[in-house]
C-alpha positions, 0 to 999 in steps of 0.5 A: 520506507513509511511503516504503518503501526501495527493493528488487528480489526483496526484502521491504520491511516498513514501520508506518504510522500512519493518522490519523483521517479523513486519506487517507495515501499510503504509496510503494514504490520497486520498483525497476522491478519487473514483479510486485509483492505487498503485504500491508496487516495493520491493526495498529491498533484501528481499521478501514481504510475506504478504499484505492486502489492506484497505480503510477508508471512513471518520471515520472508517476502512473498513474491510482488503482484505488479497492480496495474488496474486503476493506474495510473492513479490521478490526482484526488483518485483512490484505488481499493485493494482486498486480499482475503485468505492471505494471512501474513505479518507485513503487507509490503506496497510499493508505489512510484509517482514519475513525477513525485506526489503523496499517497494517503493510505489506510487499512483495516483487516482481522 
């Protein structure tokens, strides 16, 4: 699991490798932020074909909102995520390449 440092009203930026066929959670410590942005740019050669999207209030999981709007998600492609009114201590993705690829994520919330 890739984890993102953690940040308040700032950008976090983070590479991570997808491999093939092997669903890859990838935690963003927000640090209780209320609007979150994520930006996901497939920076590897292969597509993102699948992606769900979690946010942890201060214990437990919420439930994963299964993203299927943008994917998959080719070579060189971003897809933009905004969750507003949702303030949780961790945003949790979970993104799988069949094929294996790298994603490049960053964030920004307050």
């Amino acid at each position: 699991m890739a984890t993102i440092p953690t940040f308040a009203a700032l950008r976090s930026s983070s590479v991570t490798v997808l491999a093939a066929g092997v669903a890859t959670d990838v935690d963003i410590a927000t640090g209780g932020a209320k609007a979150i942005t994520v930006s996901i740019l497939n920076s590897g050669a292969n597509p993102i074909t699948a992606l769900s999207v979690a946010t942890i209030p201060v214990a437990l999981a919420g439930n994963a909102r299964a993203v299927s709007t943008g994917l998959p998600l080719a070579a060189s492609g971003r897809l933009t995520i905004t969750l507003v009114d949702e303030p949780c201590t961790t945003l949790r993705l979970t993104l799988t390449s069949t094929a294996g690829s790298s994603a490049t994520i960053e964030a920004v919330g307050q």
